[in-house]
C-alpha positions in Angstrom: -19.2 41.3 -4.8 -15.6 40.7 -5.4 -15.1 40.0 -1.2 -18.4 37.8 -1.3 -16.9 35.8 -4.4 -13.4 35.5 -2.4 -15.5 34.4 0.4 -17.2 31.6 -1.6 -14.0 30.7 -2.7 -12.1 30.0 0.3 -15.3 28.2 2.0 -14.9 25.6 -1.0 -11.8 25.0 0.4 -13.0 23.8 3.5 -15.7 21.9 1.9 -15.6 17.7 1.6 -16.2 16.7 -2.0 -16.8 13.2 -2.3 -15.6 12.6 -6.2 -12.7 14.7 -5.4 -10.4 13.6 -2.3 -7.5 15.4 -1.4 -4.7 13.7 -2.8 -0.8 13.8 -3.1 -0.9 14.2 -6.8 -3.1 17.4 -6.6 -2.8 21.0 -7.0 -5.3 21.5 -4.1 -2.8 19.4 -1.6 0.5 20.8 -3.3 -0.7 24.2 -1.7 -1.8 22.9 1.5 1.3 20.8 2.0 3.2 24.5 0.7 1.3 26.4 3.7 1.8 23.6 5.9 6.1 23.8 5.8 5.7 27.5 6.0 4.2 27.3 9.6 6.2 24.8 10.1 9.0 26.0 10.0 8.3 28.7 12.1 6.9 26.4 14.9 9.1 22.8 14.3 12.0 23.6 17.3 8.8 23.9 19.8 7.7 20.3 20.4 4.1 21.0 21.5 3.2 23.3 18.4 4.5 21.1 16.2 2.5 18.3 17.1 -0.5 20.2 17.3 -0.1 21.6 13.9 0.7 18.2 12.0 -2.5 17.1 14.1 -4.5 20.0 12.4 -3.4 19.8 9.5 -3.9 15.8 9.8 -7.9 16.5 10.5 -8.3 18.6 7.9 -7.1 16.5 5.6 -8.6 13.3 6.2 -11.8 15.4 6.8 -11.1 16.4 2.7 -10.7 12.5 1.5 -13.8 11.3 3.8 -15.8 13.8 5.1 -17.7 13.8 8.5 -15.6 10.1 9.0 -13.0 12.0 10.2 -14.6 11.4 13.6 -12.9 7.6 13.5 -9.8 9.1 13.9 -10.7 10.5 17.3 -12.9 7.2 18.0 -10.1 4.8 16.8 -7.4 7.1 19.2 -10.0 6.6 22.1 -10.2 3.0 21.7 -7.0 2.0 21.1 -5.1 4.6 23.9 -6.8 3.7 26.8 -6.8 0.0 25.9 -3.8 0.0 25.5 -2.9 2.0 28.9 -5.5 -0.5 30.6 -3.9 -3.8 29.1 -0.2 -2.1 30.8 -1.4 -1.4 34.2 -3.5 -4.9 34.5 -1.7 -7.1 36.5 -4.5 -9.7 36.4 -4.0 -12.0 33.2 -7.8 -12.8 32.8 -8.4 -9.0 33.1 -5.5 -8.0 31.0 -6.7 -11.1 27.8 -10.2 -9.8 28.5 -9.4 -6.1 27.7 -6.8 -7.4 25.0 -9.7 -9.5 23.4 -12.4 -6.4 23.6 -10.4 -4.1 22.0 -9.4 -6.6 19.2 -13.2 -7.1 18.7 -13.4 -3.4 18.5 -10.8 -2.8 16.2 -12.2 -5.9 13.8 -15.8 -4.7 14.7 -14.8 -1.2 12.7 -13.2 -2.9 9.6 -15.8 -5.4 9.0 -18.8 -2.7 9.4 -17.4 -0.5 6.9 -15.6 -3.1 4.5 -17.5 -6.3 4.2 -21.2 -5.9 5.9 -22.6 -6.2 1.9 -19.9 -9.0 1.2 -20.9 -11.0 3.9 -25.2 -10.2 3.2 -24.2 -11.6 -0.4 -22.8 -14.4 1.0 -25.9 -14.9 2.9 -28.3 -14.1 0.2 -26.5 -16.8 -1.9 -26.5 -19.7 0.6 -30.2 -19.3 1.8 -31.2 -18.1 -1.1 -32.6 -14.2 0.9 -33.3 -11.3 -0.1 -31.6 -9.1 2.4 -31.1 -5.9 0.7 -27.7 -3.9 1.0 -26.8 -1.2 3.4 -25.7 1.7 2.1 -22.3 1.5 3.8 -19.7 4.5 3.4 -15.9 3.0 3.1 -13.6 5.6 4.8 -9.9 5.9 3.0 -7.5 3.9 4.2 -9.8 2.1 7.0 -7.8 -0.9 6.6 -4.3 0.8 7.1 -5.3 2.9 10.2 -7.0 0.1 11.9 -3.9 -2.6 11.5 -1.5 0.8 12.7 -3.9 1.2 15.4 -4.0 -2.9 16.5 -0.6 -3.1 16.4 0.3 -0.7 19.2 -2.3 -2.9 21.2 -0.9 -5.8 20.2 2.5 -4.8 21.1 1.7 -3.9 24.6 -0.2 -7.2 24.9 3.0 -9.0 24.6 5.1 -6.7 26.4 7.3 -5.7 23.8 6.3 -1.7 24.5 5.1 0.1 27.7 1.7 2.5 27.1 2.4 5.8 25.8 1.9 8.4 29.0 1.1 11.4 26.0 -2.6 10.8 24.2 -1.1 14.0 22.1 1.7 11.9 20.8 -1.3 8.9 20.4 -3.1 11.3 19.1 -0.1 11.9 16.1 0.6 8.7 15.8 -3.0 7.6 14.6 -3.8 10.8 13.1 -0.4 11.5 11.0 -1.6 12.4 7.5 1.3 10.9 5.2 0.2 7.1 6.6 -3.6 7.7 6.7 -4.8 6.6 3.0 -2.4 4.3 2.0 0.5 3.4 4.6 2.6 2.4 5.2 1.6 0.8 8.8 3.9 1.9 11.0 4.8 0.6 14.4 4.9 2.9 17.4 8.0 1.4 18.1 9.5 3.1 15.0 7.4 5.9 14.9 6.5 7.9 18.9 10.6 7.4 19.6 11.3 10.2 17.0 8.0 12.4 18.7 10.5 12.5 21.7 13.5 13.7 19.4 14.7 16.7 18.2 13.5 17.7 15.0 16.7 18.1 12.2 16.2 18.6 8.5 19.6 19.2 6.8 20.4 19.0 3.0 20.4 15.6 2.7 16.8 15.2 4.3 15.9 17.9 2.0 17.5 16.1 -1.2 16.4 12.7 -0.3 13.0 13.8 0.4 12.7 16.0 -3.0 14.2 12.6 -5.0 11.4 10.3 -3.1 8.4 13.1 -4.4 9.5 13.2 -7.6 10.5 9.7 -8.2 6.3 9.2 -6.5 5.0 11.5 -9.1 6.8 10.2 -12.4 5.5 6.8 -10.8 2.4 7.3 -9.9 0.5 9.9 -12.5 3.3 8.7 -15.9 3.3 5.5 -15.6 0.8 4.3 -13.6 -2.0 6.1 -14.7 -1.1 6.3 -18.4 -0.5 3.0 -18.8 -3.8 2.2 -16.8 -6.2 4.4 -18.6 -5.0 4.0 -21.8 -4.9 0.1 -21.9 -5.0 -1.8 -19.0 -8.6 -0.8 -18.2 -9.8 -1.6 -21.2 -8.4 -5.3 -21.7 -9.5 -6.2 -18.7 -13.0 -4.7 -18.9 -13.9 -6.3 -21.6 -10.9 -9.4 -22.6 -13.0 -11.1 -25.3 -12.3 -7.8 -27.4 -8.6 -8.3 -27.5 -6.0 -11.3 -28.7 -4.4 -13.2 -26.3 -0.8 -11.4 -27.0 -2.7 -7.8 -25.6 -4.5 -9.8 -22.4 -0.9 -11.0 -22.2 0.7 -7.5 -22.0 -2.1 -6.0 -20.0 -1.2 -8.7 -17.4 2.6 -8.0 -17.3 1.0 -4.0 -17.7 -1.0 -4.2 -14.7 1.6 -5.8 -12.2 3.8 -2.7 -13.1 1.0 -0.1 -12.6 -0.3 -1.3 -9.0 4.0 -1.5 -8.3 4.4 2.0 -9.9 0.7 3.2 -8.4 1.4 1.9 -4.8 5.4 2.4 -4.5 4.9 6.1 -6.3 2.5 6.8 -3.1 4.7 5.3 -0.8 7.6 7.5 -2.4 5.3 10.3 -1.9 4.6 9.2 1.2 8.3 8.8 2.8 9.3 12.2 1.3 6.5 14.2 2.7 7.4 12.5 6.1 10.9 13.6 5.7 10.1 17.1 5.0 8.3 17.4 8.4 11.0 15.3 10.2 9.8 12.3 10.7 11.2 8.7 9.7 8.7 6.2 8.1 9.3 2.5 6.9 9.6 1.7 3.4 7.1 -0.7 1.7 9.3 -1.6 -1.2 12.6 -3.3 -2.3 12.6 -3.8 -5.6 9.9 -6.4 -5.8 10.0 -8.0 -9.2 13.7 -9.1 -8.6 12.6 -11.6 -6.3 13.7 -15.4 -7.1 10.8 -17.0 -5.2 7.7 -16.1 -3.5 8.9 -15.8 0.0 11.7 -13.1 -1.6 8.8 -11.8 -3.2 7.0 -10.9 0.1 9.6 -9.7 1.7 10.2 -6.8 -1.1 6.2 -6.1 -1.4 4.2 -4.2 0.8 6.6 -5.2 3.7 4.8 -3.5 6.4 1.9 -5.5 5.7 3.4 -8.6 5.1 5.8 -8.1 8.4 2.7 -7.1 10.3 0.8 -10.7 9.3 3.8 -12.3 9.8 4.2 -11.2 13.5 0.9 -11.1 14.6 -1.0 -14.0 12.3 1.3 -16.1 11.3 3.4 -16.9 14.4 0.7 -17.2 16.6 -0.7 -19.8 14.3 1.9 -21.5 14.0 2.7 -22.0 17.4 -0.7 -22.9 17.9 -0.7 -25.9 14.9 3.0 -26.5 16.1 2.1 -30.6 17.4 1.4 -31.6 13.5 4.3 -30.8 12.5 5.1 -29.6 8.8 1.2 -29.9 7.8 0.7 -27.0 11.0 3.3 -24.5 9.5 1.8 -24.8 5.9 -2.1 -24.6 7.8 -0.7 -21.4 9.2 0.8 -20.1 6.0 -2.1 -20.6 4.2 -4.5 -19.1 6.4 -2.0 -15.8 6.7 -2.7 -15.2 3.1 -6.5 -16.0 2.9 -6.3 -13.2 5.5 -4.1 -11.5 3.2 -6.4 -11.6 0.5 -9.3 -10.5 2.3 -8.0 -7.8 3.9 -7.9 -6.1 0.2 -11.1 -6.1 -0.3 -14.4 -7.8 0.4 -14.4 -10.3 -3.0 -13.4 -13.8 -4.1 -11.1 -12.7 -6.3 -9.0 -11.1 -3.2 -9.3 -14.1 -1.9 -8.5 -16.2 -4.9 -5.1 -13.8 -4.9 -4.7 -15.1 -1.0 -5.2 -18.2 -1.8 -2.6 -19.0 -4.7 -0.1 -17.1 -2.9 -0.8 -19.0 -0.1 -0.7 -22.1 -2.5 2.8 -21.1 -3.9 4.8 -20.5 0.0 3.1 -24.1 0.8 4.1 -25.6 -2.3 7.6 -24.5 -1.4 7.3 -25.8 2.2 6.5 -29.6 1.2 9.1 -29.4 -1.7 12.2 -28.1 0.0 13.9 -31.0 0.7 13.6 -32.8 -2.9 14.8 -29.5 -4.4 17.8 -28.9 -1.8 19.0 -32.6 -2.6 18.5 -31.8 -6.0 20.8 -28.5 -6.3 23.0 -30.2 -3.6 23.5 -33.4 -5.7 24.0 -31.8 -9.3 25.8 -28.1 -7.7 23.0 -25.7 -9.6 22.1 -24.1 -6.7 25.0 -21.2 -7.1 24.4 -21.3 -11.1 23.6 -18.2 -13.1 21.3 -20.1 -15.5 19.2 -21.6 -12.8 19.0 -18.1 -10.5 18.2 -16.5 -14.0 15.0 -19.4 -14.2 13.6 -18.5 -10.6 13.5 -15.0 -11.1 11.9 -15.8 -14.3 9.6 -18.2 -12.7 8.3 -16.3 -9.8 7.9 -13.0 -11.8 5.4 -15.0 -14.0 4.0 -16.7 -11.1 3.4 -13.0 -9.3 2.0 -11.5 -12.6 -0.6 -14.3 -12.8 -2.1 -13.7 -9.0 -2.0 -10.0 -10.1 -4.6 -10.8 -12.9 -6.8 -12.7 -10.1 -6.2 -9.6 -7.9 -7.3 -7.3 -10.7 -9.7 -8.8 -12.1 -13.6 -8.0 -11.3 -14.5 -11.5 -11.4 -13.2 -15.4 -11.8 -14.8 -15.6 -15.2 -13.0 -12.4 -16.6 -9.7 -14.4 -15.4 -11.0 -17.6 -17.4 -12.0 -15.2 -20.3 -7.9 -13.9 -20.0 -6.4 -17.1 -20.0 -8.8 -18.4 -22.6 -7.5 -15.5 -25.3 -4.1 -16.5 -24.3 -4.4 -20.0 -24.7 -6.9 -20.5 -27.4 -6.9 -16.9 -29.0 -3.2 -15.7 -29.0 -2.1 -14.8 -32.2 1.7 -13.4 -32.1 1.3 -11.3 -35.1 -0.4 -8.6 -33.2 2.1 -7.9 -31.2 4.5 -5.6 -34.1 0.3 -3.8 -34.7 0.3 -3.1 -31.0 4.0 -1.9 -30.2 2.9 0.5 -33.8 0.0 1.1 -32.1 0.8 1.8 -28.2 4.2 3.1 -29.0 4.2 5.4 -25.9 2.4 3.1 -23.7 4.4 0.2 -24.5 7.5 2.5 -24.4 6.5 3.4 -20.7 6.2 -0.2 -19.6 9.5 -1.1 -21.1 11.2 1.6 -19.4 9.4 0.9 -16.0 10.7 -2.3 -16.1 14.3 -1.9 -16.7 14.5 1.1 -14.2 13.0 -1.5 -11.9 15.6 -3.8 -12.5 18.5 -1.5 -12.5 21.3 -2.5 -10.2 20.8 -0.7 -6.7 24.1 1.0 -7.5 22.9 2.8 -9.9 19.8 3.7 -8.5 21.0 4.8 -5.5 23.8 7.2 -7.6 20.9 9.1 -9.3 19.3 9.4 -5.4 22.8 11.0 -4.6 22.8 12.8 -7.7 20.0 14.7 -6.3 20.8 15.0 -2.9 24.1 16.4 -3.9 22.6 19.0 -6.3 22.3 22.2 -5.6 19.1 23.9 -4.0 18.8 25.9 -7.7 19.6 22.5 -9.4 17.0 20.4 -7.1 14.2 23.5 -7.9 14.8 23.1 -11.4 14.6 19.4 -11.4 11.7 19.7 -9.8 10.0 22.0 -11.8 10.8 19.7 -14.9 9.1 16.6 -13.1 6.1 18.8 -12.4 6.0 20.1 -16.1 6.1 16.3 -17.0 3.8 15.1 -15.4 1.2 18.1 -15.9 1.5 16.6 -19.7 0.6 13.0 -18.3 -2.6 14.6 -16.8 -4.6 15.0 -19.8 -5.5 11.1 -19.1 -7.4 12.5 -16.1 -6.3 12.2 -12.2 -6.6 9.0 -11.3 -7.2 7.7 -6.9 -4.3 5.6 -6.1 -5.6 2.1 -7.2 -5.1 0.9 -3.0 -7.4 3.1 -2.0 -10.1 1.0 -2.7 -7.8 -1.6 -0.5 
């Protein structure tokens, strides 16, 4: 009996459980990722088993957060390997644009099955009034993040920046590799199959700055993030009519810190699992709400997206709207973001998000020369006061996009602004802060460690790269304890995955 029960046991292991994906945050991937460095490190000096275990290991675990749609991984490597080796050896253009335009279409083909076929049968049951019912349409984790990882490498061959990859089985890793699969970031194979050909080293410091990144994604991620999000954000924006203005108000400058601390905490995660196994990824973050206008702003959010839209959207529009002048770089711009927007998720309000962000960089384009004459004619432009007002400016201007982007439709964002404007009443704000004293406490203290100078920052990140392996273990084991407290809100899915 007790060999049958172990039996059962183990095959449960192996079993895809749609309301519980294999994530960073839990215990289930904690011992995998445990097992994983064990073999690892008796295998990482040998090139070939590496790979092949990181591969493995890559299967399994996508297999965990999607089930049998781990088979796009291998379909996705197909399609995007040999295109890309076809699109290299072609040496006539037509041939090489018609291969380069197939497997686009392929690539895009994928996404919009899976992500928008019932956005775009709404659409169409709204306009002709139809009654076309919904598929019943599985979205695979991170579908948008491997397929925009996968394009690019096309893309970049296409315009000869890289050669074709001779290896499939360093493709294959480069597609498959488990720390970018769910949420990011998108790397480039430029970045990424150059360290495949290296040697593998993991010293101290590797060791201490990927220990710092998992525990600063934990403390991110499942204390603040979570907390904050079941405990308050959820609920204003739910149901907003139920609260004052001054809570919609906090919930709004609540929820722009819980998708930072939710997305950054993964991509933390992320970077220090990479490290652990050797390998370099890009970072999606630098300190995002100290930006002091929009286009700061997207440079220090999500930068492997925005870097990827602005290479292969952007620029290509631009050149191609280049003969009207000003009015063709702000066309471009805007139609970047409405891309933006969408690519988040099949709904208006993504692309409501696009689309005032898009508003904000064109804004900016057609005022530039009134303001330069302005700061150069009254000498503001270097003042504290005024650099104090733009970061003050844009923050509020990113916070109210984020309550677009969060909320479920238009008319919970005009049932928001409404409390604010018409509904406010100031003197709830001491009842809440009595109230919420931890969850207001945690956004507070989010906030200022965002803001933190960098040197102090990166002094704690040497703190704990510096520490002993006893001290590092022990820290460790306090984060863990931490945020084992924070779970009695419940394990939340990191809030992109639904991205």
């Amino acid at each position: 009996m007790l060999h049958y029960f172990d039996i059962e046991k183990i095959k449960l292991l192996f079993q895809y459980d749609k309301s519980d994906p294999l994530l960073f945050t839990s215990s289930m991937f904690l011992f995998a990722f445990f097992v994983l460095l064990v073999l690892y490190r008796l295998v990482y000096k040998n090139k070939t088993a590496r790979i092949y275990l990181i591969i493995l290991f890559s299967v399994f675990f996508y297999y965990k957060a999607c089930g049998i749609y781990f088979l796009l991984l291998f379909l996705l490597t197909f399609i995007n390997y040999f295109s890309g080796k076809w699109i290299g050896i072609s040496k006539n253009r037509i041939g090489k644009n018609t291969l380069f335009i197939l497997a686009v279409l392929l690539n895009i083909g994928i996404l919009i099955y899976f992500k928008y076929t019932n956005f775009f049968i709404g659409i169409l049951n709204d306009v002709r009034s139809s009654h076309i019912t919904p598929l019943d349409v599985f979205l695979p984790l991170g579908i948008s993040f491997i397929i925009f990882k996968a394009l690019s490498y096309v893309i970049e061959i296409y315009l000869e920046n890289i050669k074709p990859v001779d290896s499939i089985r360093d493709f294959t890793l480069f597609i498959f590799y488990f720390p970018t699969l769910l949420l990011g970031p998108i790397e480039r194979a430029s970045d990424f199959l150059p360290q495949v050909e290296e040697d593998i080293k993991i010293n101290k410091e590797v060791i201490g700055t990927a220990l710092f990144l998992i525990m600063s994604g934990l403390l991110k991620k499942v204390v603040i993030a979570d907390y904050i999000g079941i405990n308050f954000v959820d609920r204003v924006f739910e149901t907003p009519l139920r609260f004052t203005g001054v809570e919609n108000l906090i919930a709004a400058y609540a929820y722009t810190l819980q998708i930072y601390t939710d997305f950054s905490g993964y991509t933390d995660m992320a970077l220090g699992i990479s490290l652990m196994l050797g390998y370099r990824l890009t970072d999606n973050f630098n300190s995002p709400f100290k930006a002091a206008s929009i286009a700061d702003f997207w440079r220090r959010w999500h930068i492997t997206l925005s870097s990827w839209c602005l290479d292969y959207i952007f620029k290509p529009l631009q050149i191609k709207f280049r003969s009207i002048g000003i009015l063709g770089n702000a066309l471009a711009l805007f139609i970047t973001f409405i891309i933006i927007g969408l690519w988040h998720g099949p709904g208006w309000t993504y692309i409501a998000f696009g689309a005032i962000h898009g508003a904000y960089l064109v804004s900016s384009i057609f005022t530039k020369k009134l303001r330069t004459k302005f700061y150069k004619k009254t000498k503001l432009a270097s003042s504290n006061s005024v650099k104090l007002l733009q970061w003050f400016f844009t923050l509020h201007l990113v916070v109210f996009a984020f309550i677009v982007f969060r909320a479920q439709s238009l008319s919970i964002v005009a049932d928001m602004l409404n409390q604010m404007v018409n509904f406010f009443h100031g003197e709830v704000f001491i009842q809440f802060v009595n109230g919420y004293k931890l969850i207001f406490g945690l956004i507070i203290i989010g906030y200022i460690v965002h803001l933190l100078p960098e040197k102090i920052k990166e002094s704690v990140k040497n703190f704990v790269i510096n520490a002993s392996l006893y001290a590092q273990v022990v820290m460790l084991v306090v984060v863990i304890w931490v945020v084992i407290q924070f779970r009695f809100a419940d394990l939340q899915p990191f809030l992109y995955f639904k991205f």
